[in-house]
C-alpha positions, -999 to 999 in steps of 0.1 A, spaced: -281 320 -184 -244 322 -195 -225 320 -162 -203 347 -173 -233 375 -179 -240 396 -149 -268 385 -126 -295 410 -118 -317 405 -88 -358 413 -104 -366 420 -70 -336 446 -62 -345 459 -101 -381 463 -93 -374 480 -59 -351 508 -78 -382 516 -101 -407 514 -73 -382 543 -54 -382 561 -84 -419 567 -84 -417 575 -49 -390 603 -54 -414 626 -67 -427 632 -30 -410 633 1 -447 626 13 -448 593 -9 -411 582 2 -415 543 6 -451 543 1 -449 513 -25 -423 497 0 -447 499 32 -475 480 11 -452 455 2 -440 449 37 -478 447 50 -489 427 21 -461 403 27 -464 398 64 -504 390 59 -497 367 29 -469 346 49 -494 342 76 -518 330 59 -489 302 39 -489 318 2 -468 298 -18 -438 309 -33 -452 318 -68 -479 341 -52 -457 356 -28 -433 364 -54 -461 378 -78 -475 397 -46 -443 413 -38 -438 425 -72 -476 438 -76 -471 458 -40 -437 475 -54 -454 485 -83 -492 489 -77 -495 532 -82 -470 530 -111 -496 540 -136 -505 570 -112 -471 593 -123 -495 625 -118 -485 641 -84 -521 655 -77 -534 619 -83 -509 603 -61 -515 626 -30 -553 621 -38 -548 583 -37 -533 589 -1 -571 598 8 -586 569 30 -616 574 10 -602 578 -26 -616 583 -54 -622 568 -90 -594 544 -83 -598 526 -113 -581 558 -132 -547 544 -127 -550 505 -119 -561 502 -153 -531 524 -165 -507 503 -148 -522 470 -157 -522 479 -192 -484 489 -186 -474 456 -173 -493 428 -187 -479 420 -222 -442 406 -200 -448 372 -191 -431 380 -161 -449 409 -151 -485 391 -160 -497 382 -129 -486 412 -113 -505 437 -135 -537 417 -131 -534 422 -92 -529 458 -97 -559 458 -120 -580 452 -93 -561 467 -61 -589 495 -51 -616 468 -49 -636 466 -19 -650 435 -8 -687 439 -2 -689 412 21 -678 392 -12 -691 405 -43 -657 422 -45 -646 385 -59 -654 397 -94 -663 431 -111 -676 438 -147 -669 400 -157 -637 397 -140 -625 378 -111 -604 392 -86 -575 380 -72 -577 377 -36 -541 392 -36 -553 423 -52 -577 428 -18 -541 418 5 -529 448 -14 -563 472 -6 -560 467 29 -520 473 34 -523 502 9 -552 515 32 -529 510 65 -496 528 47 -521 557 34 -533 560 70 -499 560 84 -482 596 92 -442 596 90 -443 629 108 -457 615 137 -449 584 165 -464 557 151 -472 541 182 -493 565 188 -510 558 158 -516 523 159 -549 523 180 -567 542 158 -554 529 118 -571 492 134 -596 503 146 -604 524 113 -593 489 93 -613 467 119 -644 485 112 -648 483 75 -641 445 78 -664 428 53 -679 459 36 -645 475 23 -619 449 35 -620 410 32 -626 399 67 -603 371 75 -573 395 58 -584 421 85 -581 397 114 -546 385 99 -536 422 98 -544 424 134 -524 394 146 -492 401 128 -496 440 134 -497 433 170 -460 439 179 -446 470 184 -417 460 157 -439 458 129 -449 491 131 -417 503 141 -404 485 105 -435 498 85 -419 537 91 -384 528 100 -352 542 74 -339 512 69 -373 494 53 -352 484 26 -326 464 47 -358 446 62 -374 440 29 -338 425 13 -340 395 38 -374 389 18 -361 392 -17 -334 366 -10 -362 341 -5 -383 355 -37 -350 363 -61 -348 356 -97 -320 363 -117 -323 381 -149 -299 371 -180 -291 401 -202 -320 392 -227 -349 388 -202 -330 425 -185 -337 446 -219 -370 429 -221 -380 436 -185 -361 475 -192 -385 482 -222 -411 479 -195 -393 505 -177 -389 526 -205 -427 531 -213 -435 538 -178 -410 565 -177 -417 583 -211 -458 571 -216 -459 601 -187 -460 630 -216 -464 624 -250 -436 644 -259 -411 622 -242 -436 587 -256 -405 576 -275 -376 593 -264 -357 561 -248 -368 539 -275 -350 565 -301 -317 567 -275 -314 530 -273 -312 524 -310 -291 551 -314 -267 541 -287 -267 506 -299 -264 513 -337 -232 535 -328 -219 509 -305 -221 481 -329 -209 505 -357 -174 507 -331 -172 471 -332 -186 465 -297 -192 429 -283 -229 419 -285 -228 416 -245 -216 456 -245 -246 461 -272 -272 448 -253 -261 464 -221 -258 496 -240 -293 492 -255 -306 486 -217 -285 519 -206 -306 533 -232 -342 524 -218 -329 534 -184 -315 562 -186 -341 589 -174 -352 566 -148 -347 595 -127 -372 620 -146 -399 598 -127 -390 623 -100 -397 651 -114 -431 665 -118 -453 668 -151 -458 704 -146 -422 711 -155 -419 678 -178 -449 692 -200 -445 730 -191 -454 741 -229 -428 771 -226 -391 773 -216 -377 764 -179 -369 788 -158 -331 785 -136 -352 770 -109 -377 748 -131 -341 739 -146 -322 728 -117 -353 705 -105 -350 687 -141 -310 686 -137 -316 663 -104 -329 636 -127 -295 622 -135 -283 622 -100 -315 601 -92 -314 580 -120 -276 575 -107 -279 565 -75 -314 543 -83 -296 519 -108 -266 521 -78 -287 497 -55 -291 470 -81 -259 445 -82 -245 438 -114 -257 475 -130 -227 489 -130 -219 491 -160 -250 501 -175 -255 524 -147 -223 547 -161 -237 544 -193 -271 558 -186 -272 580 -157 -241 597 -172 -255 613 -206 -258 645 -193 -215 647 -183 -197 665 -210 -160 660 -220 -150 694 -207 -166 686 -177 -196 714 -182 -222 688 -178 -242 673 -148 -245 663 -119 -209 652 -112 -190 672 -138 -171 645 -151 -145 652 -179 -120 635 -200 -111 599 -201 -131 594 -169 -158 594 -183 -163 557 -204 -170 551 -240 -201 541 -230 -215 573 -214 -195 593 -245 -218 575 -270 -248 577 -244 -243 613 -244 -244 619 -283 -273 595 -289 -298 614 -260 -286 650 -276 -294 640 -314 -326 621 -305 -339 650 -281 -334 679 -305 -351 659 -331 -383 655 -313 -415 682 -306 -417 693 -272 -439 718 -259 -417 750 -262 -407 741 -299 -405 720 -330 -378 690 -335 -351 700 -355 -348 685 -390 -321 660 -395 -290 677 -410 -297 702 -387 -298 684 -355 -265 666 -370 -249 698 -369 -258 710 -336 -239 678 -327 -209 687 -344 -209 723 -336 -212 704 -294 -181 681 -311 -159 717 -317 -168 729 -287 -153 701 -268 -188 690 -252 -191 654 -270 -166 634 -287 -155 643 -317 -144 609 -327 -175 590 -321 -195 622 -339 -171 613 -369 -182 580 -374 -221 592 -367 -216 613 -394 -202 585 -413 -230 564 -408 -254 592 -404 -283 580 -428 -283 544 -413 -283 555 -376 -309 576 -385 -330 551 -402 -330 529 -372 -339 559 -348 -368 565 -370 -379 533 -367 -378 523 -335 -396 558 -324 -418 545 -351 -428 516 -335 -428 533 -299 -450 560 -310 -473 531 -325 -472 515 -289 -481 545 -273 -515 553 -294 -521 515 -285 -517 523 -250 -541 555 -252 -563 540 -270 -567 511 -250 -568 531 -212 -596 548 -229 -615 518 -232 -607 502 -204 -611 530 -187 -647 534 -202 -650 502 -195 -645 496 -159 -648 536 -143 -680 549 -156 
């Protein structure tokens, strides 16, 4: 790693995405974050080493992240869920072609297994990892686990309920570590408490890893499909932004470093739309104001997500800006004028000519020359910058050529990824 590059904590990145899937409930808020808290405290009881700790940790921030359907989440909250498997599988299949992700998305492959006093080792020819059943049990105790109420009050009867599906549902030595390390009234007080996160940083000191800028757009294209695989009218939205973003960039002369953080930017920046629910995202007819303002919060979240993770800040004004316009009509801040960076100017241009290019639900994508002069015509109007438009125009047919492809190959990733949840699925649910 060149000492010079900014260094970006996997854990703390990890965390911001994990928060975002949470956002889209105030019922789910830190759901992801309790199970990683339980699921650590059982697995440092029990001497994990560091490697499985640190693959645990990351499994427990992300194990519902293939479950972006609010009905499905609140279903999963159900002590007694059902077909599980619907959205382990989806997030497996999400995570497990990034080495560093690997491990992770196997344990979340298997995280609704019960143990049946130990066939739950293995199911349909694979084996289990006895991580994925940590993560069953804590995700039981968070699901079981009412913010709205003292949770001391609680306590008696969430082990109890745990205690007595020891060996059918739950491995039985992880029950009885539950219950030693869930004996203090500070555990339980931490498992609900508003500052989980300042508890859960003192952990990801011990488990960081520092991403260089290469491994950060690798690990962001991750992000990216979780974020747009949700609809597939939004399948390769980020993928077109980010080569759009970049080839302008690069067409201005920018520094690789400022290309590659400008590419990331570009898989990040609807981070925040994870928070807002498919029933507007896919609403096959216009918004209404209301519908509307719920879809504006998403740059204020995707903001303030990317704001917890050191070393971001750059990309962070870059992304979670592309919605400010020059004259300051845009959202959520209302930024105008030379505050607002090159960065987020070229963001802003590259989101609105891929968008109005691509179908959505209430209408067709425009055809090229067309969307090129909607662009302008924003240019004129003092909305984008008419100077970078200029050179877009310039360079319109090969900026154009690499949006194509790279929604190309993202749209070709995506018809891998239904096709293979449907045969997983097939596979391992019915």
């Amino acid at each position: 790693m060149n000492p010079n590059d900014p260094k970006i904590s996997l854990p703390e990145l990890v965390s911001a995405l994990s928060d975002a899937v949470d956002l889209i409930s105030p019922t789910l808020n830190s759901h992801h974050k309790q199970v990683t808290y339980i699921s650590y405290k059982i697995a440092e009881a029990l001497n994990y080493s560091h490697e499985r700790l640190t693959d645990l940790i990351t499994a427990g921030l992300l194990h519902d992240v293939g479950a972006l359907d609010l009905n499905k989440r609140f279903e999963l909250l159900d002590f007694e869920e059902e077909e599980p498997y619907l959205h382990t599988i989806s997030g497996y299949v999400l995570l497990r072609d990034l080495k560093i992700f690997e491990k992770a998305g196997e344990i979340i492959k298997h995280h609704h297994r019960s143990w049946e006093d130990g066939a739950g080792r293995f199911y349909r020819g694979d084996s289990v990892h006895l991580e994925s059943h940590i993560i069953y049990l804590a995700d039981r105790v968070a699901a079981s686990t009412d913010r709205r109420a003292e949770v001391l009050n609680q306590v008696e009867d969430i082990r109890k309920k745990i205690k007595a599906q020891a060996g059918s549902r739950f491995n039985p030595r992880f029950v009885e570590v539950f219950e030693s390390v869930s004996k203090t009234e500070a555990f339980w007080m931490d498992l609900v408490s508003p500052d989980l996160n300042s508890r859960l940083k003192s952990i990801w000191k011990r488990f960081d890893r520092q991403l260089s800028l290469e491994e950060l757009l690798e690990v962001t294209r991750v992000f990216a499909k979780v974020i747009d695989f949700r609809s597939r009218f939004t399948a390769v939205h980020s993928s077109g932004v980010g080569a759009v973003a970049e080839t302008i960039a690069r067409k201005m002369n920018w520094p690789e470093k400022g290309c590659l953080k400008i590419a990331i930017a570009g898989n990040l920046h609807d981070l925040g739309k994870l928070a807002i629910s498919s029933r507007i995202l896919d609403k096959p007819g216009r918004l209404t104001k209301t519908e509307y303002n719920v879809m504006k919060t998403h740059a204020y979240h995707g903001y303030y997500l990317l704001d917890k993770v050191d070393g971001l800040e750059e990309i962070k004004e870059y992304g979670s800006l592309h919605h400010e316009r020059v004259d300051g009509s845009g959202y959520p801040f209302q930024l105008k004028g030379a505050v607002l960076k090159e960065g987020s100017r070229i963001m802003a241009i590259a989101d609105v000519l891929t968008a109005i290019t691509e179908n959505r639900p209430y209408r067709r994508g425009m055809e090229d020359e067309q969307a090129m002069r909607v662009v302008e015509k924003m240019g004129l109007k003092a909305k984008l910058d008419p100077e970078i438009i200029a050179l877009v125009r310039e360079n319109y047919d090969e900026i154009n050529a690499v949006r194509r492809k790279a929604q190309q190959q993202a749209a070709e990733e995506y018809r891998k990824f239904e096709k293979e949840i449907h045969f997983t699925r097939n596979y391992y649910c019915y």
